[in-house]
N, C-alpha and C positions, 0 to 999 in steps of 0.2 A: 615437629619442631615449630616454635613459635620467636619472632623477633621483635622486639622492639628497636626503633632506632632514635636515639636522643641525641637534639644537638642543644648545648649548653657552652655562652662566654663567660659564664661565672658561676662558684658554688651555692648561689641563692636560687639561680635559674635552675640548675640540675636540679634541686632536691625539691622545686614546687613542680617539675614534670615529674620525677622519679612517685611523689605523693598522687599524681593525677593515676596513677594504673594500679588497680587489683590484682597487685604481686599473690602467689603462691609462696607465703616468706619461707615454708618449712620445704623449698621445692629446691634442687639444684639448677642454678645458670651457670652460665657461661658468659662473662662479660669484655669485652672489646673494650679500651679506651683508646682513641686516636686523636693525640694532642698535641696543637701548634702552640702552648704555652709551656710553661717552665716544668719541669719535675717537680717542683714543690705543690703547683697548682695541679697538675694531674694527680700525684698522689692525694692531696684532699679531696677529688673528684670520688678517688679508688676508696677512700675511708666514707664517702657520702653513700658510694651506691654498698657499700660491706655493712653502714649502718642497717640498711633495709633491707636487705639482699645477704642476711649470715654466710649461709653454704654457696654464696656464686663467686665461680673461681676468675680470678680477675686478671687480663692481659694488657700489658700498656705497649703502645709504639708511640713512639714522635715523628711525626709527619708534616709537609709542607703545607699541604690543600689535602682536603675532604670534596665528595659530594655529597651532600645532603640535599632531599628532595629535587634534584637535577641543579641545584647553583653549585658551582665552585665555591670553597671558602678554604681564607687562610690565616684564622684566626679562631680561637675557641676550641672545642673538644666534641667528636660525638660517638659515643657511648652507645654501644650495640649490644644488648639486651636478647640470650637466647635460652632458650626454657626447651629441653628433650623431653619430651612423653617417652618415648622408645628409640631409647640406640643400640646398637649393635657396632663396634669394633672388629675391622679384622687387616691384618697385615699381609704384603706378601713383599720377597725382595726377588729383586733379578739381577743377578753378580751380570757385572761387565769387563770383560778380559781385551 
């Protein structure tokens, strides 16, 4: 497994880091967004990284604070970028009486 982690206050910003990395575009992610702005501005966040990113399946939360590179921040979005070479699933349950 491979991550990238993006932080971006605006959809200009995301998409000049999202263009900085030699994406696998025909690859499946897995994408995180954890956003201290509106729902309108996350979902353009979700339609920027779907441009470039077709098959990455995309998760949103709203959140207070992030860390990023070890600062707190409570402002903007950052976008967690993960790419599987080889996964394997498996379940188990353990009932509780």
């Amino acid at each position: 497994m491979q991550t990238v982690s993006l932080w971006a206050d605006d959809r200009e910003q995301l998409q000049e880091r999202i263009q900085s990395y030699d994406w696998q575009v025909d690859s499946p992610y897995v994408t995180q967004l954890l956003s201290a702005q509106s729902a309108s501005v996350a979902e353009a966040y979700a339609r920027s990284v779907r441009m470039k990113l077709q098959l990455a399946e995309i998760i949103g939360n709203s959140t207070r604070h992030m860390i990023n590179t070890g600062e707190i921040l409570n402002h903007g979005c950052l976008i967690v970028i993960s790419q599987f070479t080889h996964t394997q699933l498996t379940s188990a349950v353990q009932p509780y009486s």
